[in-house]
C-alpha positions in Angstrom: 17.5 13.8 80.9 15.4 14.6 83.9 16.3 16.2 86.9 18.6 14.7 89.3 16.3 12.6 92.2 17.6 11.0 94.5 18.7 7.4 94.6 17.8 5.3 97.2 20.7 2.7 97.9 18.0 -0.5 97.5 17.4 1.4 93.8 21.1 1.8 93.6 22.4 -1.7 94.1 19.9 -3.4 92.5 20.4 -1.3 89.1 24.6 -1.5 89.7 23.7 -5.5 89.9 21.8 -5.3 86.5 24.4 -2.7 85.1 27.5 -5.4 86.1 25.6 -8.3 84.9 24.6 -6.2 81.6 29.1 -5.3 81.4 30.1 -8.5 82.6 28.0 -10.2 79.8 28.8 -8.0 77.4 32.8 -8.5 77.8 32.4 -12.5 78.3 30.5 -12.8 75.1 32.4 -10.6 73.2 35.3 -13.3 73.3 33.4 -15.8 72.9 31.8 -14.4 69.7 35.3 -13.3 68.3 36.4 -17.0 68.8 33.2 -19.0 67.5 33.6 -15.3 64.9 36.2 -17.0 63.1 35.5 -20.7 63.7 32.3 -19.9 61.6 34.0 -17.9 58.9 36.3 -21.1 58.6 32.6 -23.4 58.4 31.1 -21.1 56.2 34.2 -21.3 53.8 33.9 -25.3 53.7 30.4 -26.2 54.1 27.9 -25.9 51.4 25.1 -23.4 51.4 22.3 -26.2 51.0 24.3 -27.7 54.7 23.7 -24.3 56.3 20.4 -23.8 55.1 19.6 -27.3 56.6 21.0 -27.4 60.0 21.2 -23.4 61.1 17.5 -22.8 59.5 15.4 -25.9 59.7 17.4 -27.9 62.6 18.1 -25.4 64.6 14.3 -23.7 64.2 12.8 -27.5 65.9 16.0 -26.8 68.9 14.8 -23.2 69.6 11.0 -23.9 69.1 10.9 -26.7 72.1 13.2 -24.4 74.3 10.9 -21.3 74.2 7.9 -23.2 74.2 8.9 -24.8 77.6 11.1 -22.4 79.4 10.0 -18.7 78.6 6.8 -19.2 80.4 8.6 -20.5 83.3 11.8 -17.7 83.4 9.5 -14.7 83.2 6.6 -16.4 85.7 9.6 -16.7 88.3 11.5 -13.4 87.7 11.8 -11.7 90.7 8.9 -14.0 92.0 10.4 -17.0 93.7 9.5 -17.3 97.4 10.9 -19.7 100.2 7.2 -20.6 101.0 6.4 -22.2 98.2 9.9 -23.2 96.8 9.2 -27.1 96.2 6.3 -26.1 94.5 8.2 -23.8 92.2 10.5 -26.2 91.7 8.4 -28.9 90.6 6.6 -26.1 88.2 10.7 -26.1 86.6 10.7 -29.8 86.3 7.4 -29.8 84.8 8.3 -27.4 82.2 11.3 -30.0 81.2 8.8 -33.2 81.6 7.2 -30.9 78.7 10.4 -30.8 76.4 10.7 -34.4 76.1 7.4 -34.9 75.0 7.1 -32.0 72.7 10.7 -33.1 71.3 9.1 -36.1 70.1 5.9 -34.8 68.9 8.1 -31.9 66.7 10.8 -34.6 65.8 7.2 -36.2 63.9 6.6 -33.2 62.0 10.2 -32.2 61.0 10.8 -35.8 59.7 7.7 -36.7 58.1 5.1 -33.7 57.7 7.9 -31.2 56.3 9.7 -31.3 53.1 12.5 -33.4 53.6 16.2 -32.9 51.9 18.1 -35.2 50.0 20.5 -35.3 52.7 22.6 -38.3 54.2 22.0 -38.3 58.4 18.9 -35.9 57.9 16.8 -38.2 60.3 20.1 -38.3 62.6 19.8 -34.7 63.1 15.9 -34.1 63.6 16.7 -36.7 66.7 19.3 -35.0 67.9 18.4 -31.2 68.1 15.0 -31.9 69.7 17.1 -34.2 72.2 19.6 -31.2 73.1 16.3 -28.9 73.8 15.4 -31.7 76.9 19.5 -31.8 77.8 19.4 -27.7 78.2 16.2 -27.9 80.6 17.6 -30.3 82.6 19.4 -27.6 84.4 16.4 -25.0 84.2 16.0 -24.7 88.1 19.7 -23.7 88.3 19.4 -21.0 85.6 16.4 -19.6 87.4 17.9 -19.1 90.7 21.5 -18.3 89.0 20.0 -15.2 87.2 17.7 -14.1 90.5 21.1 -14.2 92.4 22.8 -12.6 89.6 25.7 -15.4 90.1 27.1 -14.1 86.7 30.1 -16.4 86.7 27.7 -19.6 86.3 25.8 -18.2 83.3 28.5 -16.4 81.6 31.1 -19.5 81.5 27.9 -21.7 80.7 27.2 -20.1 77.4 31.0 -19.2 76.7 33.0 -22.5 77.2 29.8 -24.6 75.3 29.7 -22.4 72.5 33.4 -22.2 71.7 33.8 -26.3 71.9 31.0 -26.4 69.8 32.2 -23.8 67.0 35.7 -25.3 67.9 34.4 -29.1 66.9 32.8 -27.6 63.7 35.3 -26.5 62.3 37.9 -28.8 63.0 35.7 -31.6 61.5 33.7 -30.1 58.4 37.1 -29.0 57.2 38.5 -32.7 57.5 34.9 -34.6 56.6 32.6 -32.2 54.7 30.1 -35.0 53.7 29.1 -35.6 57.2 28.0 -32.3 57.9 24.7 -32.7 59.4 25.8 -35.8 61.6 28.8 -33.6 62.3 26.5 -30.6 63.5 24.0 -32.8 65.4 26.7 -34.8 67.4 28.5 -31.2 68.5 24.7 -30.4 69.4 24.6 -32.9 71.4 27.8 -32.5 73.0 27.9 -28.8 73.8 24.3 -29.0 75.5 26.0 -31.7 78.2 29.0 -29.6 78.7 25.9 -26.4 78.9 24.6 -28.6 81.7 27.3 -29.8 83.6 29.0 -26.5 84.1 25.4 -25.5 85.7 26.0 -28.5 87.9 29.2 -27.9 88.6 29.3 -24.6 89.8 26.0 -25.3 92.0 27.7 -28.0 93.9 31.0 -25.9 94.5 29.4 -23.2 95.3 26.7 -25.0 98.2 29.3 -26.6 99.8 30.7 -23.5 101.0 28.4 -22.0 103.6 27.1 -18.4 102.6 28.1 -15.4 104.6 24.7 -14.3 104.7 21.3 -16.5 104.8 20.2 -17.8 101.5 17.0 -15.8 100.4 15.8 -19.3 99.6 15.9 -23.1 100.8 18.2 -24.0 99.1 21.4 -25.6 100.4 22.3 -28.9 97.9 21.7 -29.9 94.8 18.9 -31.8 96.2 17.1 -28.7 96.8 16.9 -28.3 93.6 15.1 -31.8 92.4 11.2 -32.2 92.6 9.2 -33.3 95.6 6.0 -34.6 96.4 4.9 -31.4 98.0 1.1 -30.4 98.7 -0.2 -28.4 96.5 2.2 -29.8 94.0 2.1 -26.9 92.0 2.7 -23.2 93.3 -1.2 -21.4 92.6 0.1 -17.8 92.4 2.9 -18.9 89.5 0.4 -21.4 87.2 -1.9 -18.9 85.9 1.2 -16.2 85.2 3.1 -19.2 84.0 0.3 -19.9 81.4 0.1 -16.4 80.3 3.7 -16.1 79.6 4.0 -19.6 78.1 0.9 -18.5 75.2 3.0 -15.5 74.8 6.1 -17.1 74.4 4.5 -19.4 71.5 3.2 -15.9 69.8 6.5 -14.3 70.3 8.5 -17.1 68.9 6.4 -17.5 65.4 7.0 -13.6 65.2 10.5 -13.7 66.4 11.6 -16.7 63.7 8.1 -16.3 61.6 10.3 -16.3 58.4 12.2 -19.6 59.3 8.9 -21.1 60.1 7.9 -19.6 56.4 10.7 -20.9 55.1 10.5 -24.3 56.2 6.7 -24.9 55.8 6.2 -23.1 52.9 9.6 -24.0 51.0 9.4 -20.6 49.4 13.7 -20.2 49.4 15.5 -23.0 48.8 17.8 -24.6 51.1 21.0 -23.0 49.9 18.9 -19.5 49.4 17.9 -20.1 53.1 21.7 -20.7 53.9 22.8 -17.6 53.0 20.2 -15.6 54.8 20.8 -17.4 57.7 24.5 -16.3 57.4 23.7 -12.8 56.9 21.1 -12.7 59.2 23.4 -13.8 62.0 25.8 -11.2 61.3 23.7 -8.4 60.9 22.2 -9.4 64.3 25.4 -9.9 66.0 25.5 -6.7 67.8 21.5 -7.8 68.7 22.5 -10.9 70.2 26.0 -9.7 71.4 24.9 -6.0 73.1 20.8 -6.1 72.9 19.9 -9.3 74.2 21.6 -8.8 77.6 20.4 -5.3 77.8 17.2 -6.4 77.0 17.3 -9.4 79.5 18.7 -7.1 82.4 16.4 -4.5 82.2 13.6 -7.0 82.5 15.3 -8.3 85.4 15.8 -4.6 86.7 12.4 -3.3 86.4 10.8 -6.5 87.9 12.4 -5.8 90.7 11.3 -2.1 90.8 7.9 -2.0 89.2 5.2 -3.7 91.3 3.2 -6.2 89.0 -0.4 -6.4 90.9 -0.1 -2.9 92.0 -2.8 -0.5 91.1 -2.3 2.9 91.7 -4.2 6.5 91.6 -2.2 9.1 89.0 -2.0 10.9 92.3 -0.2 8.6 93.8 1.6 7.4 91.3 2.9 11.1 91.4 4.3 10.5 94.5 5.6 7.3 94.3 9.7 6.6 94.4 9.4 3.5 92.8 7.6 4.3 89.7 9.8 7.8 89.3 12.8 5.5 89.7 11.7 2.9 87.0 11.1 6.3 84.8 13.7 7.3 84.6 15.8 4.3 84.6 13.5 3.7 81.5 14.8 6.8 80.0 18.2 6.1 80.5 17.7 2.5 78.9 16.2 4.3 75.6 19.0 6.9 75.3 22.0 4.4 75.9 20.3 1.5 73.7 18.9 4.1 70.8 22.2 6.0 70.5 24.4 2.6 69.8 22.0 1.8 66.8 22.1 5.0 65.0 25.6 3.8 65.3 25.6 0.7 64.1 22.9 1.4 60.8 25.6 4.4 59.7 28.6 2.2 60.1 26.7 -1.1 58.8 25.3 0.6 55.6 28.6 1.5 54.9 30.7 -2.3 55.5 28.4 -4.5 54.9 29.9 -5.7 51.9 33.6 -5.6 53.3 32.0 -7.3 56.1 30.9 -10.2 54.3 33.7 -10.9 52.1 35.9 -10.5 55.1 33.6 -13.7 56.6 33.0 -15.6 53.5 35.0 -14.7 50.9 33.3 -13.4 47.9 31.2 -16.0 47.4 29.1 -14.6 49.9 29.4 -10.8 49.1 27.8 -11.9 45.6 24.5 -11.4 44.9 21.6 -9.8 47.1 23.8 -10.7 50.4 25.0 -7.3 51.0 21.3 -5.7 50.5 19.8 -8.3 52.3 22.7 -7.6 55.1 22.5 -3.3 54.7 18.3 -4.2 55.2 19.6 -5.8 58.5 20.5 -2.5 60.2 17.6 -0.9 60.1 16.2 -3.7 61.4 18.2 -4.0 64.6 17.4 -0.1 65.3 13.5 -1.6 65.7 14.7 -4.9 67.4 17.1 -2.7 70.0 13.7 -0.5 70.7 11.4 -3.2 71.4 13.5 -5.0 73.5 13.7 -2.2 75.9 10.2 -1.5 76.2 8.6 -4.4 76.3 11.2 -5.4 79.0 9.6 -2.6 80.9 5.3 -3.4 79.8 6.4 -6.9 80.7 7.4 -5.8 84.3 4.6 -4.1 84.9 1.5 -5.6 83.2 -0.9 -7.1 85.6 -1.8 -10.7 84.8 -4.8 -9.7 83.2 -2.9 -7.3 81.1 -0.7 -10.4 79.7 -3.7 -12.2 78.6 -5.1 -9.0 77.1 -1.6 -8.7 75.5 -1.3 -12.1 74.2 -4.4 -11.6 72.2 -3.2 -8.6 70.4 0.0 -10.7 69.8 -2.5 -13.0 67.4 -2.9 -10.0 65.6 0.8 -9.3 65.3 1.5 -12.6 64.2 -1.3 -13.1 61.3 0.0 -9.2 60.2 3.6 -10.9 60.3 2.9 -13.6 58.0 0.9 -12.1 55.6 3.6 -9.1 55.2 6.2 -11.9 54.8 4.2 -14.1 51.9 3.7 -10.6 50.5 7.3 -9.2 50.7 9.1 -11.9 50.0 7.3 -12.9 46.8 7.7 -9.1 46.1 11.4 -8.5 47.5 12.8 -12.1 47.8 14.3 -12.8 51.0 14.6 -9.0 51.6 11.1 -9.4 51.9 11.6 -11.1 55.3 13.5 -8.2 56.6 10.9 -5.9 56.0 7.8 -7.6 57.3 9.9 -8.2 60.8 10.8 -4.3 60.9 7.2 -3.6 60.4 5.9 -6.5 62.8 8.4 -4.7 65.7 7.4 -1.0 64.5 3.6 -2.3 65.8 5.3 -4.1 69.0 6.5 -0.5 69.5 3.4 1.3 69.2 1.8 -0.7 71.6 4.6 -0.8 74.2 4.6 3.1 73.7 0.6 3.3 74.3 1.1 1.6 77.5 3.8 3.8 79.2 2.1 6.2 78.2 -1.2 4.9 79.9 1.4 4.3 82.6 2.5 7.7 83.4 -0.1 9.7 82.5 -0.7 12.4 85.0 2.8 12.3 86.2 5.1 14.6 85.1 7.8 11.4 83.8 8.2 11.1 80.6 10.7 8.2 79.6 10.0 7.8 76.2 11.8 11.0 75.4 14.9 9.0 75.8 14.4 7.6 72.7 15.6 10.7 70.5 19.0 11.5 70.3 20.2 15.0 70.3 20.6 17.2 67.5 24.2 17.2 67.3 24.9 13.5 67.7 22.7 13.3 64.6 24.0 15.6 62.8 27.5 14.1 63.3 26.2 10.4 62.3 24.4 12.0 58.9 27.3 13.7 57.8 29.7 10.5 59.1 27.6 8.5 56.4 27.6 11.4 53.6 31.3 11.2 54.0 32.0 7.3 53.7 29.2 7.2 50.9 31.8 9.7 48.9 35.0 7.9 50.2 33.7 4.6 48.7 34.9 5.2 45.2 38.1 6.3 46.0 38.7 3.1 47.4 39.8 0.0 46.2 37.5 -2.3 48.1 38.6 -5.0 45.8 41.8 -5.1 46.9 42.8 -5.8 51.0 44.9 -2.7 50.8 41.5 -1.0 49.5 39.8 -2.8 52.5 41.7 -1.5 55.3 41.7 2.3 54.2 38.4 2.2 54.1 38.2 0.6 57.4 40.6 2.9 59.0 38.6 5.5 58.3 36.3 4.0 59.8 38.2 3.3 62.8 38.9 7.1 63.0 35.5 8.6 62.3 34.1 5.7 64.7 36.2 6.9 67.5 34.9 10.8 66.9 31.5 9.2 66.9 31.6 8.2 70.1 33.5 11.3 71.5 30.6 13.3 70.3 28.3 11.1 72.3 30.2 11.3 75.3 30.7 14.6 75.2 26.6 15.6 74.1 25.2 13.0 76.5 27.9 13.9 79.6 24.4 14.2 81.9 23.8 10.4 80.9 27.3 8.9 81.8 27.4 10.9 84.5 24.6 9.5 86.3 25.5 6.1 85.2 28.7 6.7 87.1 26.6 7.9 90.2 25.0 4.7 90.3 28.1 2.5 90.6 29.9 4.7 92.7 26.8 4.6 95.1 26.8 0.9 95.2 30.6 0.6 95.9 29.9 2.6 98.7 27.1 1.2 100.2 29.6 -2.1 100.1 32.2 -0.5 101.9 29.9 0.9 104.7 
């Protein structure tokens, strides 16, 4: 860790805000995910592995591809951007991007019914309609979002996600259990449903929470839902967002082939079949769990965070970045993002390689524990070690690229992407679906590399050095080798065909998981400690 600097109370409560936002998530989404946890296990049990390869690879791959093709550009343009001098511009610039998911919904819906391989399914066309509909339902509350997460009004996010998600998994189960054969209309019409719930809670909590007038001035116009529609303003279009907005929206569409290349692979090329693609899928959302879970909103709030630190358009002189607060600030924040995030997934590959095949039968019986599942799911791990590094520092190259270091960026992205797909036709004709696996580790091992070059670039001449925080100390690795020597050795001894088997070896486990941590604590007190700081700073800046 580096030396102790002081923390201004600006640095301090805008770090606690990203730090409660981050725990707040976190603890939210972990009920939410043991809920829809075990409505999925109960889906998974009933549904057949051609259904899940249908709706959770192909469906849901035309829901997810209109969403980030319309929004990301639009959430990362406005981060820690949006101005009350040009807020009906900005918000016409939100209503623009969902203008764009309607017509891109139909143009995809085109493609995924008649240009793609289509399945011998009953209420196929049914569900092509209705997951590119749900992608225009979500961005009808896009403004909301924006200015939710740039007040960090946790509540209205948090219950958003939570209550749509659980109806949704909820509905599933209840009705595939009861009416198997209608599986995809049964997927498509929850879809449809949870995205309007999604919405209205947006809605909801907007119009509750304007009608009660603020203690303190709203940093922007905004004072009824009205606020929030488009106008005919002049320009109509904010000029300082359109050309950042561009940037990010040709990154987005580079960043989603590479972040679901091999469902795009799948689907195009038809090189798994549908119930080969089901089980990956099932896997594949387990084994990134934690990623979506623990990652995602570290990821998203560090963004957040260092947007708020790191000045964009700013160019400065080593010297002066030397002497800058700001920059020494986002340093070492950096550092302490690395540490935390790099620590948890040493964690997580020792215990994964170890239960991934308890895991699985535990979720789908042994059906699913058959075959190359638990390789496929042990391949996983290692995987989200890469994913949890990458998040974290291209959260931190995305805060502080200039504009013209986007566009420089999105053109290396090309690069990543034609490497990506060529590893993947290469692996996976080599490996199977394994294959997929590997070609995404080594796609984020280069997204690394070049996130690494720039901080680098960044603080050269200083004397920061943030990426240090990405090696763990000596004895918390020593303590996580011999933790998976030990339950490599255990294995044998126990029964893991038998649930008696199964919960030995998971309470060793429990017990070696627990000393894990302790070690952490106690090797990386420095770390806590000034995590600690930081809250208790903010508390008191409240109370003064």
């Amino acid at each position: 860790m580096p030396d102790t600097m002081e923390v201004s109370p600006e640095q301090s409560s805008t770090f606690a805000g990203a730090i409660k936002s981050t725990y707040v998530n976190i603890f939210l989404q972990i009920i939410g995910k043991v809920v829809t946890f075990v409505l999925n296990a109960l889906v998974v049990r009933y549904a057949s592995k051609d259904l899940l390869g249908i709706v959770n690879v192909r469906l849901l791959l035309l829901h997810t591809t209109i969403l980030f093709l319309c929004r990301e550009g639009v959430r990362r343009a406005c981060s820690g951007n949006l101005r009350k001098a040009d807020w009906k511009q900005t918000v016409n610039l939100m209503w623009l991007a969902t203008a764009a998911s309607a017509a891109l919904s139909v143009f995809f819906s085109l493609i995924w019914y008649f240009v793609m391989e289509r399945p011998n399914a009953p209420f196929y066309g049914y569900g092509v309609f209705a997951y590119s509909a749900t992608s225009t339902i979500d961005m009808l509350c896009e403004p909301l979002y924006i200015v939710a997460q740039e007040w960090m009004l946790l509540k209205v996010r948090v219950s958003a996600k939570f209550y749509s998600l659980i109806f949704q998994a909820f509905l599933n189960a209840v009705l595939i259990i009861r009416t198997p054969y209608y599986g995809i209309a049964i997927f498509s019409t929850t879809q449809i449903l949870s995205a309007i719930l999604y919405t209205s809670i947006f809605y909801y909590h907007f119009i509750k929470l304007l009608r009660t007038p603020p203690s303190t001035p709203h940093p922007l116009p905004v004072h009824s839902i009205r606020d929030f529609l488009p106008s005919h303003s002049k320009p109509l279009l904010p000029p300082r967002l359109i050309p950042l907005t561009w940037s990010f929206t040709k990154q987005s569409f580079l960043k989603q082939v590479l972040t679901e290349g091999e469902r795009y692979v799948m689907s195009g090329l038809q090189m798994l079949t549908f119930a080969e693609q089901g089980i990956y899928d099932v896997v594949s959302n387990l084994g990134s769990l934690v990623a979506r879970l623990l990652f995602q909103q570290v990821e998203e709030n560090a963004y957040l965070f260092f947007s708020k630190v790191l000045p964009r358009e700013k160019v400065e002189k080593d010297e002066q970045k030397q002497q800058d607060p700001q920059a020494a600030f986002g340093a070492k924040m950096l550092e302490v993002y690395l540490k935390s995030i790099t620590a948890l997934s040493v964690i997580i590959v020792v215990f994964g390689f170890s239960y991934s095949d308890v895991l699985l039968s535990i979720y789908g019986g042994e059906t699913l524990n058959s075959g190359s599942a638990p390789l496929l799911m042990r391949a996983f791990w290692v995987y989200v070690l890469f994913l949890a590094v990458n998040g974290v520092t291209e959260a931190f190259v995305f805060s502080a690229m200039s504009k013209a270091e986007v566009d420089n960026y999105n053109r290396k992205l090309v690069g990543f992407t034609l490497a990506f797909l060529a590893s993947s036709w290469v692996f996976v004709r080599w490996l199977g679906a394994v294959g997929f696996v590997v070609a995404n580790s080594l796609n984020m091992a280069l997204r690394i590399a070049h996130s690494v070059v720039f901080i680098r670039r960044y603080y050269a001449g200083t004397p920061h050095k943030p990426l240090k925080g990405v090696l763990v100390n000596a004895t918390f690795f020593s303590v996580c080798a011999s933790t998976a020597v030990f339950l490599y050795i255990l294995r044998p001894f126990c029964n893991l065909e038998s649930v008696g088997g199964k919960l030995v070896f998971l309470s060793f486990g429990g017990v070696l998981g627990t000393s894990v941590l302790t070690v952490l604590w106690k090797t990386e007190n420095e770390l806590f400690q000034f995590l600690m700081k930081l809250l208790r700073k903010k508390e008191t800046d409240k109370s003064e």
